[in-house]
Rosetta silent file (secondary structure, phi, psi, omega in degrees, C-alpha in Angstrom):
SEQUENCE: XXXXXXXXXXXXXXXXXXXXXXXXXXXXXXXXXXXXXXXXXXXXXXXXXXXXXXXXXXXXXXXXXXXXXXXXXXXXXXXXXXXXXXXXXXXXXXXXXXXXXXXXXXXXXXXXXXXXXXXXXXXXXXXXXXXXXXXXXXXXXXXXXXXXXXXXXXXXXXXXXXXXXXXXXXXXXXXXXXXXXXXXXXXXXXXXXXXXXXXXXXXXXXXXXXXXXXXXXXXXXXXXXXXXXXXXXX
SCORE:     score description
SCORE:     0.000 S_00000001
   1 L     0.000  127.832  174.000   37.361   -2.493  -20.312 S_00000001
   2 L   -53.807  172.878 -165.150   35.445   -4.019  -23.582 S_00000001
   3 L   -95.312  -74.204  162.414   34.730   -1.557  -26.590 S_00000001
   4 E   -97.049  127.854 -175.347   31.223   -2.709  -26.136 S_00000001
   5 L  -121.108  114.689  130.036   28.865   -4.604  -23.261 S_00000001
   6 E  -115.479  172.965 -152.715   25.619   -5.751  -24.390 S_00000001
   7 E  -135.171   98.619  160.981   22.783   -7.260  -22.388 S_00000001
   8 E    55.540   73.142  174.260   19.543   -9.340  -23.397 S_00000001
   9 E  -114.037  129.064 -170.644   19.181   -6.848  -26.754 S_00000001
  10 E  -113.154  160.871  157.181   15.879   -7.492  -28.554 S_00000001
  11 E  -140.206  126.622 -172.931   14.925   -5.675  -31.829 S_00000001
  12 E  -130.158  144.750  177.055   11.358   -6.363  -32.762 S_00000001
  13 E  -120.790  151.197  179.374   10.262   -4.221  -36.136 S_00000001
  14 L    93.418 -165.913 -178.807    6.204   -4.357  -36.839 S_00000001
  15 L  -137.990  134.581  142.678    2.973   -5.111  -34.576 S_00000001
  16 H    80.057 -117.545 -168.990    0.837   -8.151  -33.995 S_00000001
  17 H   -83.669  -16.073 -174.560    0.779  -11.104  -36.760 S_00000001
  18 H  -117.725   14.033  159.206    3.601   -9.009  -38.470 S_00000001
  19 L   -25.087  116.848  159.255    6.308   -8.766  -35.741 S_00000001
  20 E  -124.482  120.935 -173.308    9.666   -9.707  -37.003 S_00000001
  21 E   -87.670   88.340 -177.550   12.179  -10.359  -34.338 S_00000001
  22 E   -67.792  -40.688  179.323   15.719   -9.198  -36.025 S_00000001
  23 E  -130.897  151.563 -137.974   17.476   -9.648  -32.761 S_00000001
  24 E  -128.969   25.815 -158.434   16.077  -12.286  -30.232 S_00000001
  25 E   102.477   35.178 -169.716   18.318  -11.921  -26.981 S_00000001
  26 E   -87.709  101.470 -138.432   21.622  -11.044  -27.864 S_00000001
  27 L  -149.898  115.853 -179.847   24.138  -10.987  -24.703 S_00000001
  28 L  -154.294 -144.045 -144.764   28.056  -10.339  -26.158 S_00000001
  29 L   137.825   92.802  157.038   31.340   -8.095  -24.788 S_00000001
  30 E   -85.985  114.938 -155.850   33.437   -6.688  -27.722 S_00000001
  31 L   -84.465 -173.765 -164.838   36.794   -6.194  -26.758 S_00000001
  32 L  -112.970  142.233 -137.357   38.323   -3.426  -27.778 S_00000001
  33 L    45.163   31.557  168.018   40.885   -2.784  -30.697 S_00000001
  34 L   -95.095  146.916  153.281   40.338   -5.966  -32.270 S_00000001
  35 L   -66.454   75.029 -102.065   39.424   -6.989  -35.285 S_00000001
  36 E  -145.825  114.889  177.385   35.886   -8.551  -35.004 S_00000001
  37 E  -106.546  175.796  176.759   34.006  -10.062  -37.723 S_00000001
  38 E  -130.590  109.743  161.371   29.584  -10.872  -37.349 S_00000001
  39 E  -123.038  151.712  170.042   29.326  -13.539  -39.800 S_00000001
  40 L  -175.429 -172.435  179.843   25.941  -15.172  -40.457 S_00000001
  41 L  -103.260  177.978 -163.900   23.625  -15.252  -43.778 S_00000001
  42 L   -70.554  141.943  179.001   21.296  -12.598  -44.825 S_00000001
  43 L    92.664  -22.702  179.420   18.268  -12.497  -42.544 S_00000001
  44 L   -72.553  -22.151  172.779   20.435  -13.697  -39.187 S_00000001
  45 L   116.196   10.164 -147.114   20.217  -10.419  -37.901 S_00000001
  46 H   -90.794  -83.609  177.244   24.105   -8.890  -38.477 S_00000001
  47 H   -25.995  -29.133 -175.964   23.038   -5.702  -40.069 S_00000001
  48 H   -87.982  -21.719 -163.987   20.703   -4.578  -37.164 S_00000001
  49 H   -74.981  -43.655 -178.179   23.042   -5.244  -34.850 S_00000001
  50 H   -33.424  -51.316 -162.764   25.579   -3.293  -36.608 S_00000001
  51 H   -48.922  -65.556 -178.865   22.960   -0.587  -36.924 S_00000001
  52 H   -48.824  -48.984 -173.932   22.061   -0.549  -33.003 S_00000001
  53 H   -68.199  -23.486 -174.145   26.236   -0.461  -32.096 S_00000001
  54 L   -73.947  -23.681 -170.567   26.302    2.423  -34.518 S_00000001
  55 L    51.414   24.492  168.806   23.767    4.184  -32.715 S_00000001
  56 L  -104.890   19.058  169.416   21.409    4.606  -36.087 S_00000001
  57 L  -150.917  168.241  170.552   18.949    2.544  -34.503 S_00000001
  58 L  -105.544  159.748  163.370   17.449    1.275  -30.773 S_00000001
  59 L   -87.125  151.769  158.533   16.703   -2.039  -29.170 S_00000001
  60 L   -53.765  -64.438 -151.058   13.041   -2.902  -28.132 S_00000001
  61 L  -132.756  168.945  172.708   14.521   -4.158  -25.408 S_00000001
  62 E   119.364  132.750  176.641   17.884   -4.495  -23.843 S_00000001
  63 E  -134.318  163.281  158.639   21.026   -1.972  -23.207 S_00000001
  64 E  -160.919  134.253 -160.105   24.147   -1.694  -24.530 S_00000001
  65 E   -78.298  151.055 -171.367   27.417    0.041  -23.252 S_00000001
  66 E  -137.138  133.726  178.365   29.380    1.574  -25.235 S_00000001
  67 L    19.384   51.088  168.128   33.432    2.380  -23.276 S_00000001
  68 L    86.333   -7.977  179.417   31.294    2.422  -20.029 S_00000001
  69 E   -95.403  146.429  145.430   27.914    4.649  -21.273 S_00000001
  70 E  -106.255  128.321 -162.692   24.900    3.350  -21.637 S_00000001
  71 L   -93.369  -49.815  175.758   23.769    4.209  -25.409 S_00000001
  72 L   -12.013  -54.231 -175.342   20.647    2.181  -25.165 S_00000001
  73 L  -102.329   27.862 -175.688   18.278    5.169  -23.796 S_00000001
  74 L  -100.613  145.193  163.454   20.003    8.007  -25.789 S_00000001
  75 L   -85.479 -173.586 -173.005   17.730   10.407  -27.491 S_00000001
  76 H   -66.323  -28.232  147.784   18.512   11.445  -30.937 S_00000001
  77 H   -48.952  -35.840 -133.641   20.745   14.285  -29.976 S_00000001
  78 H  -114.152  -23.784 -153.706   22.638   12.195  -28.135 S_00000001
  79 H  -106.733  -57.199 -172.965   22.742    9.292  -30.797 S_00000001
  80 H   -70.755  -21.615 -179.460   23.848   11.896  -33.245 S_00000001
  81 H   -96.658  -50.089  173.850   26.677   13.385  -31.127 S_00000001
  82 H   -57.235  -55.856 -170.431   27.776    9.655  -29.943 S_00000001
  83 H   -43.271  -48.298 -162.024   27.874    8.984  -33.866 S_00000001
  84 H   -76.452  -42.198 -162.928   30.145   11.960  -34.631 S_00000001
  85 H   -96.435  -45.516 -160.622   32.677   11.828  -31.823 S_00000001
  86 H  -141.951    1.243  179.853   33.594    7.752  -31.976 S_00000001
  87 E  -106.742  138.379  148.839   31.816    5.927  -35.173 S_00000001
  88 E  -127.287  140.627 -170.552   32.818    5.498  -38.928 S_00000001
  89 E  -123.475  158.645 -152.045   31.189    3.624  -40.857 S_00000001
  90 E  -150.459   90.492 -174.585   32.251    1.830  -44.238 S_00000001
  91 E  -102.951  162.786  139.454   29.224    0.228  -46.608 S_00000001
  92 L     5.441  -76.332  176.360   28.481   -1.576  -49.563 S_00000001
  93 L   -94.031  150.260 -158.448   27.990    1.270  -51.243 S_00000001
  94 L   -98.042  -14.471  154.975   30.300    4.004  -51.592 S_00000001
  95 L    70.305   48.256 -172.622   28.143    7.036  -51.018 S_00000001
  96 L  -119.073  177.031  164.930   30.285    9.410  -52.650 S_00000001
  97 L  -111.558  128.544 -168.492   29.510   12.705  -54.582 S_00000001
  98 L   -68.603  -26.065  147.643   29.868   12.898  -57.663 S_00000001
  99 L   -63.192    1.701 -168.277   30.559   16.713  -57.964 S_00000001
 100 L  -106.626  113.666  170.892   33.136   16.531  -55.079 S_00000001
 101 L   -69.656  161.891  175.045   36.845   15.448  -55.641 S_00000001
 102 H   -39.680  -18.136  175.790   38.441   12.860  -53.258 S_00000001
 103 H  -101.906  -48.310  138.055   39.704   15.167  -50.723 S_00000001
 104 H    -5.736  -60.683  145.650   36.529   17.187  -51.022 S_00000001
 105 H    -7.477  -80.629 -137.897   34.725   13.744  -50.649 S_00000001
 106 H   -93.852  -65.592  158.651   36.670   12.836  -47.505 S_00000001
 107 H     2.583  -58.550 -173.560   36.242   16.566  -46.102 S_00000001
 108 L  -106.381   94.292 -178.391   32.467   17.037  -46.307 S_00000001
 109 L  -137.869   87.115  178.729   30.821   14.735  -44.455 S_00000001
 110 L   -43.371    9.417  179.424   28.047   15.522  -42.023 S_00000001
 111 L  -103.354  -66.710 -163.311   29.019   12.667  -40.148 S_00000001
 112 L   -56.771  -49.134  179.984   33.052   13.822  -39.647 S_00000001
 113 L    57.183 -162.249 -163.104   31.818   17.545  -38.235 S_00000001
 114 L   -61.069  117.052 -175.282   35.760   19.204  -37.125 S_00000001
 115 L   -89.004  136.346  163.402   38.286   17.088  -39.078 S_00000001
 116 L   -78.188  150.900  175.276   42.016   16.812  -36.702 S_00000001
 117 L   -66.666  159.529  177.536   44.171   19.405  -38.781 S_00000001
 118 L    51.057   14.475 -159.463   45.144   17.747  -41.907 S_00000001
 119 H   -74.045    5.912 -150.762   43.033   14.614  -41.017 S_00000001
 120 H  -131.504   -9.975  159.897   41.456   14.269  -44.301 S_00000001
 121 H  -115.824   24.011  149.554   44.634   14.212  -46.733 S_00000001
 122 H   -71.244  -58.358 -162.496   46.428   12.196  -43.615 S_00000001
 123 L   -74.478   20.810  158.378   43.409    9.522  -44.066 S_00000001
 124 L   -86.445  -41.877 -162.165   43.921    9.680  -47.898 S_00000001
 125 H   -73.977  -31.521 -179.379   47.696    9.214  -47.534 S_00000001
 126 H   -65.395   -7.284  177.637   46.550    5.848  -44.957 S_00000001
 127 H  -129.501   62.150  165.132   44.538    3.958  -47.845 S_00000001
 128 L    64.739   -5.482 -150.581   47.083    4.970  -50.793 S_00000001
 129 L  -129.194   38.917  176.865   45.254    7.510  -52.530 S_00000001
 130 L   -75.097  -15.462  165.411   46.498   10.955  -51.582 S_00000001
 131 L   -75.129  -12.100  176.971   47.769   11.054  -55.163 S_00000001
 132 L  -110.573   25.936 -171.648   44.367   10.691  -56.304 S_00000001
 133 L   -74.884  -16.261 -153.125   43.291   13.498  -54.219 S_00000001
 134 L  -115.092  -24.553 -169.990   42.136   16.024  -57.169 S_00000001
 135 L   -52.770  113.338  174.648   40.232   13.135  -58.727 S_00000001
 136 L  -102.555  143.971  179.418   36.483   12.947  -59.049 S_00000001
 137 L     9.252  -51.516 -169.400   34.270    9.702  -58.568 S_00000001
 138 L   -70.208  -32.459 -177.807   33.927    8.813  -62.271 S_00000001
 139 L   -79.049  -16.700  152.977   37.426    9.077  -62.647 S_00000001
 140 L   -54.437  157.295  158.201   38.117    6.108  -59.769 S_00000001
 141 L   -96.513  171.879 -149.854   37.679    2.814  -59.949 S_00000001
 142 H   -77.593  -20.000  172.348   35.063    1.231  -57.909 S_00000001
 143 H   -44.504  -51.567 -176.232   38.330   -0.429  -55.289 S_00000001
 144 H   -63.330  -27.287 -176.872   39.346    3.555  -55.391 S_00000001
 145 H  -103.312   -7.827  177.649   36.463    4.971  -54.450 S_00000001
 146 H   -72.322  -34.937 -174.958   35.823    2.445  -51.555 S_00000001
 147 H   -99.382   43.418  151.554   38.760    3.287  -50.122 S_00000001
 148 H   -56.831  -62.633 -173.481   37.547    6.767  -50.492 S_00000001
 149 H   -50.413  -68.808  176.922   34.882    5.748  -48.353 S_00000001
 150 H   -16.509  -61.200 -172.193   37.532    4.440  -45.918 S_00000001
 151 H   -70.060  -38.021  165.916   39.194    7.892  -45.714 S_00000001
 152 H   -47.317  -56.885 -159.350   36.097    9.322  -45.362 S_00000001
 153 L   -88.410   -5.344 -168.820   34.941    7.210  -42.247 S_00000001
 154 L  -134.349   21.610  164.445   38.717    7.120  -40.541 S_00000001
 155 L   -91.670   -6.093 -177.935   39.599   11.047  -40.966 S_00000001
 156 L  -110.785    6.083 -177.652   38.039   12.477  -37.461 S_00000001
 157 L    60.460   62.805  178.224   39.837    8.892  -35.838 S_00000001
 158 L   -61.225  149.554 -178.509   36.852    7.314  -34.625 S_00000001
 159 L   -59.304  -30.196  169.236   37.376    5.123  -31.714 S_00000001
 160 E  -164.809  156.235 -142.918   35.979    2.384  -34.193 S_00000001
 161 E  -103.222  123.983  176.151   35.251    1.672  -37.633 S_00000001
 162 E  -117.207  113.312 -150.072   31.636   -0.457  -38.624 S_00000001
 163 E  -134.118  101.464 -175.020   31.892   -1.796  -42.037 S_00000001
 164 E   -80.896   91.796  171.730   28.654   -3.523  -43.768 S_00000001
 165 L    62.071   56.834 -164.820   29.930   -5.920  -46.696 S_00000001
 166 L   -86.415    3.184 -176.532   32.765   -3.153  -47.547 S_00000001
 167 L  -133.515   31.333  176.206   33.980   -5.910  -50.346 S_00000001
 168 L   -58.813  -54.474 -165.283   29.957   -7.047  -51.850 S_00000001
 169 L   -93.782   25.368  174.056   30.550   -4.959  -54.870 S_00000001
 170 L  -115.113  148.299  154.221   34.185   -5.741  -55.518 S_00000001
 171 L   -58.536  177.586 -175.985   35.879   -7.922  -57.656 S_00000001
 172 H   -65.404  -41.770 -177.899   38.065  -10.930  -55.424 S_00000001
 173 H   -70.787   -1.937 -158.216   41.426   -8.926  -56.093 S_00000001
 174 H  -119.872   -3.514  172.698   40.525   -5.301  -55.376 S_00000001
 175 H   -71.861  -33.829 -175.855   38.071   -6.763  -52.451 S_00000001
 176 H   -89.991   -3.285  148.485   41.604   -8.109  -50.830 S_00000001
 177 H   -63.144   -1.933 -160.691   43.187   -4.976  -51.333 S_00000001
 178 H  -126.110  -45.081  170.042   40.255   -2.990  -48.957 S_00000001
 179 H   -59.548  -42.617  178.455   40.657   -5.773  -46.543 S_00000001
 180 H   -82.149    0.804  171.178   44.402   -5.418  -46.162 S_00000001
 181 H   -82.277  -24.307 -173.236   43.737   -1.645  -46.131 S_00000001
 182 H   -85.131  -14.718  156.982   41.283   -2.103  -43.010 S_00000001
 183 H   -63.463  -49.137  164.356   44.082   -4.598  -41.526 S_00000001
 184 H   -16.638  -70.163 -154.173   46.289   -1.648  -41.739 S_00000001
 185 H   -72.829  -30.499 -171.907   44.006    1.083  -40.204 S_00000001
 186 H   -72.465  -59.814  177.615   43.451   -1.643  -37.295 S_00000001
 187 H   -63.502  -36.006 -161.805   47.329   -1.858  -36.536 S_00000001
 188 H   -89.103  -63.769  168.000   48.295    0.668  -37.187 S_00000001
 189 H  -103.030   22.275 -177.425   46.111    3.132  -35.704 S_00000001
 190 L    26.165   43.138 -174.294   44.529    0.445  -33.067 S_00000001
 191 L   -85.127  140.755  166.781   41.089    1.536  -34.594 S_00000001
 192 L   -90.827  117.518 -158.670   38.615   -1.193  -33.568 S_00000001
 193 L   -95.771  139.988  163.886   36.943   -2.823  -36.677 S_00000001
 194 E  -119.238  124.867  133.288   33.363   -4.780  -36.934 S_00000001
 195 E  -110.589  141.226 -174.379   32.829   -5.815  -40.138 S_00000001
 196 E  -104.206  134.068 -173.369   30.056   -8.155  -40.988 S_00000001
 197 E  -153.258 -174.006 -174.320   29.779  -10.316  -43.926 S_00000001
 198 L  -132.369    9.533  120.930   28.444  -13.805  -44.908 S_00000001
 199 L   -22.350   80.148 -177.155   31.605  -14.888  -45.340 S_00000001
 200 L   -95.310    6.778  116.991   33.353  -17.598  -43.754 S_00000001
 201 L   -92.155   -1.312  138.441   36.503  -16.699  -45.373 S_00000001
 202 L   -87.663   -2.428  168.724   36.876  -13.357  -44.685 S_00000001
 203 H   -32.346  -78.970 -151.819   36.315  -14.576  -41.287 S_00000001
 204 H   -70.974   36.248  170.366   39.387  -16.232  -40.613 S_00000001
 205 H  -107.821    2.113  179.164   41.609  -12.611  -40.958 S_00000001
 206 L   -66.677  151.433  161.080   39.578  -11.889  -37.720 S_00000001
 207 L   -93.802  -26.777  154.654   40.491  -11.907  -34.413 S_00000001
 208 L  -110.165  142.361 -154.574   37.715  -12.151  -33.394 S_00000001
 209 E  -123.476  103.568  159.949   34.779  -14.605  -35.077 S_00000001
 210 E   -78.665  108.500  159.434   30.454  -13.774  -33.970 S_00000001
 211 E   -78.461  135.876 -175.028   28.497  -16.102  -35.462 S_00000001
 212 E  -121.608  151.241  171.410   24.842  -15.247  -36.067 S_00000001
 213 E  -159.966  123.802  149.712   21.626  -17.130  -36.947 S_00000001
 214 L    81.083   10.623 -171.445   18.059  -16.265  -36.785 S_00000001
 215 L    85.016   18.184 -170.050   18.602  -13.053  -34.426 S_00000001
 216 E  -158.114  144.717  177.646   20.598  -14.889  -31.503 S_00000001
 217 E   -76.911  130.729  177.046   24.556  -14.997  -31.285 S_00000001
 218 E  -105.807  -42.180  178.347   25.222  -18.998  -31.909 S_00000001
 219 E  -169.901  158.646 -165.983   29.072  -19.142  -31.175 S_00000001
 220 E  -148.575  120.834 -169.124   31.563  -16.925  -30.503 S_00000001
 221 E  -154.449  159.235 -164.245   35.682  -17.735  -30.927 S_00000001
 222 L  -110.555  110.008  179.800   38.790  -16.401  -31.111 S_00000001
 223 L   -69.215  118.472 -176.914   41.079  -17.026  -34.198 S_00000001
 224 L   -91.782   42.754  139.927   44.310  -18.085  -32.722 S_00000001
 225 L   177.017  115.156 -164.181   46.345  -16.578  -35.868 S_00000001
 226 L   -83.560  133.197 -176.356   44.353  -14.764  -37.931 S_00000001
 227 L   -57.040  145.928  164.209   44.924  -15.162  -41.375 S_00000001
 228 L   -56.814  170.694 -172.213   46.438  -12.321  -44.226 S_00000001
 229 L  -106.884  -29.338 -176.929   43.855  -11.013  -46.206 S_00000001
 230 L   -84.978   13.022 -158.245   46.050  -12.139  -49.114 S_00000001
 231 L  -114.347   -8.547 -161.686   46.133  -15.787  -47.721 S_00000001
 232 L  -132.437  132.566 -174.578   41.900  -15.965  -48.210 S_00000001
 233 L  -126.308  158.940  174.127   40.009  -16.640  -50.993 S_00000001
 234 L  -147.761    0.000    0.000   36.390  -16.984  -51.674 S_00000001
């Protein structure tokens, strides 16, 4: 069974002369424990979809399955409780608190709700930084606090991990350090990864490759040996 089935998914935000159609008809199957990236340029529509698989948004139109449910029609209870139990998410930005140390960080998250015993200095020890556990924000660097973020988003073991531009605000070496940590969490722990970027090398470590343009999926392919994250530069 795919990770995800969606079917004819529209997103239209506004009314009348100021309609903007972010996703146009969008028909895909994400299998499941793969690595899967949605590359396209800003404006193609990658971010909503992410949003919509994520359950922090709806389609106009449209359903989409999520391990056999349909998530399309959930109300906001429902959305929030799907969110808690099988999503993490991984952004840009690192969204940490600045009064909190790193295990404190990866603890208090109103997204994580009941942490697995120990899950939150296990998912410190899985992106390196369990030694950095007592540490607060200022005192990280900005690589260090992403994969804060990481530990944060992969401590209740979501069935899969949704990661918006997790290396925009890195330099190139400490971006390919957060990519091989998210190869890792993928192998390791057969967590399924989306991450979307406008990248076409970060692409090729995918296993999977979405291409986006304009709100509608344009091509869709399967890298048949996906590159190291230390093999790709941009």
């Amino acid at each position: 069974m795919n990770l995800y089935e969606i079917k004819n998914l529209v997103k239209v935000y506004g009314e009348k002369e100021n309609k903007v159609h972010a996703l146009n008809g969008v028909s895909i199957n994400i299998p499941r424990g793969k690595f899967v990236v949605v590359l396209g340029a800003s404006g193609s529509g990658k971010s909503t979809l992410l949003n919509i698989l994520g359950g922090m948004d709806t389609p106009t139109e449209g359903e989409i399955f999520f391990d056999g449910e349909n998530i399309s029609k959930h109300t906001q209870s429902k959305l929030t409780k799907f969110r808690k139990e099988n999503i993490g998410y991984v952004f840009q930005s690192y969204n940490l608190l600045p009064n909190l140390t790193a295990l404190e960080n990866v603890e208090f998250s109103t997204e994580i709700g009941k942490l697995p015993k120990d899950g939150a200095k296990n998912a410190l020890t899985m992106v390196g930084l369990f030694e950095r556990k007592d540490h607060y924000p200022a005192e990280l660097s900005g690589g260090e606090q992403q994969r804060i973020s990481i530990a944060r988003a992969i401590a209740k073991k979501p069935k899969v991990l949704l990661c918006d531009e997790p290396t925009g605000a890195l330099d190139y070496k400490t971006g390919i350090m957060i990519l091989n940590v998210l190869c890792d969490i993928n192998k390791k722990q057969s967590t399924s990864i989306i991450l979307i970027t406008h990248s076409q090398d970060i692409a090729k470590i995918a296993d999977v490759v979405i291409k986006m343009r304009s709100g509608k999926i344009i091509d869709v392919f399967e890298n048949p040996a996906p590159q190291s994250p230390n093999e790709v530069e941009w």
